[in-house]
C-alpha positions in Angstrom: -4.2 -1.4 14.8 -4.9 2.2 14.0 -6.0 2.8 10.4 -4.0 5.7 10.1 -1.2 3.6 11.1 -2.0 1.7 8.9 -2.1 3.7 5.9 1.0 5.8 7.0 2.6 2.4 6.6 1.3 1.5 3.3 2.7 4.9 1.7 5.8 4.3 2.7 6.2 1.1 1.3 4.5 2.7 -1.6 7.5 5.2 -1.2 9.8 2.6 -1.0 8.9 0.6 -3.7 9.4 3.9 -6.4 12.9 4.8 -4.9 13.2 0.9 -5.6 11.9 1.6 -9.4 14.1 4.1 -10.0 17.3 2.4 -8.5 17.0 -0.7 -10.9 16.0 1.8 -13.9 19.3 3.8 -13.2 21.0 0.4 -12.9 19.8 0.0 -16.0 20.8 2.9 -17.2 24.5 2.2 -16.8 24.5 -1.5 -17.3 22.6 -2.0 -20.6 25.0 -1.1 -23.8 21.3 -0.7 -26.1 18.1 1.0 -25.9 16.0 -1.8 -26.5 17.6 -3.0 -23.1 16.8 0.2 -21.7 13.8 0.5 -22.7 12.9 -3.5 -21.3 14.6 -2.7 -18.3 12.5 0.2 -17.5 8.8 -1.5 -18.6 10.3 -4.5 -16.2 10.6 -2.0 -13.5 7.7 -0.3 -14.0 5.7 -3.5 -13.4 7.7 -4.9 -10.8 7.6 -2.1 -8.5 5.2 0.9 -10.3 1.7 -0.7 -10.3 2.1 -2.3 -6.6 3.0 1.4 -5.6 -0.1 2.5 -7.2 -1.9 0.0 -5.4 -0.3 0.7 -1.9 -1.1 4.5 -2.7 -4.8 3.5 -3.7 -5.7 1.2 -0.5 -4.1 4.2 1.8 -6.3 6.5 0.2 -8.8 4.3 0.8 -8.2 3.9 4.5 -7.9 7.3 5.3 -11.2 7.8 3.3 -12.6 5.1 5.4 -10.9 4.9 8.9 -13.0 6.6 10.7 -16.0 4.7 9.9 -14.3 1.5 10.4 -12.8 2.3 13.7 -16.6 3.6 15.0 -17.5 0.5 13.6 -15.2 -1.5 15.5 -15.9 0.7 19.0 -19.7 0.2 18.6 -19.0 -3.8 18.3 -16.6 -3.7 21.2 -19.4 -1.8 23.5 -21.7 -4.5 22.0 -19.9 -7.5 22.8 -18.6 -6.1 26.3 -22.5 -4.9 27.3 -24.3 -7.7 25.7 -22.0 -11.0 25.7 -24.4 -13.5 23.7 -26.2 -11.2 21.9 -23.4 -11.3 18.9 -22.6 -15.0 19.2 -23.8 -17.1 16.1 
């Protein structure tokens, strides 16, 4: 698969996952009758959907740093193993 695909996909399920975030916190916002509830609600959020979105965000970045490298990588090993069949057999 593509890595640009690939990350494209990751940021909107990064995307995703902070519209989530903010859904429950406004959820929260109407449903909780205290701030301490509020105030839980929204640090529960913030872990549940928040740090994976930070992670999706970080490993896109990371592809699209990285993508072309990989896919070279990957074109030169195809070329190997069609060219040479043996040669990358262990």
């Amino acid at each position: 698969m593509n890595s640009n695909r690939i990350a494209a996909w990751l940021r909107w399920t990064a995307t995703a996952l902070l519209l989530l975030g903010v859904v429950v916190v406004a959820y929260a916002m109407r449903a909780t009758s205290s701030p301490d509830a509020l105030v839980t609600a929204t640090k529960i959020a913030a872990a549940a959907f928040g740090l994976p979105a930070a992670i999706a965000y970080a490993v896109a970045y990371w592809i699209d740093a990285r993508g072309e490298r990989f896919e070279a990588d990957r074109a030169r090993d195809s070329y190997d193993d069609h060219n040479h069949p043996g040669l990358g057999a262990s």
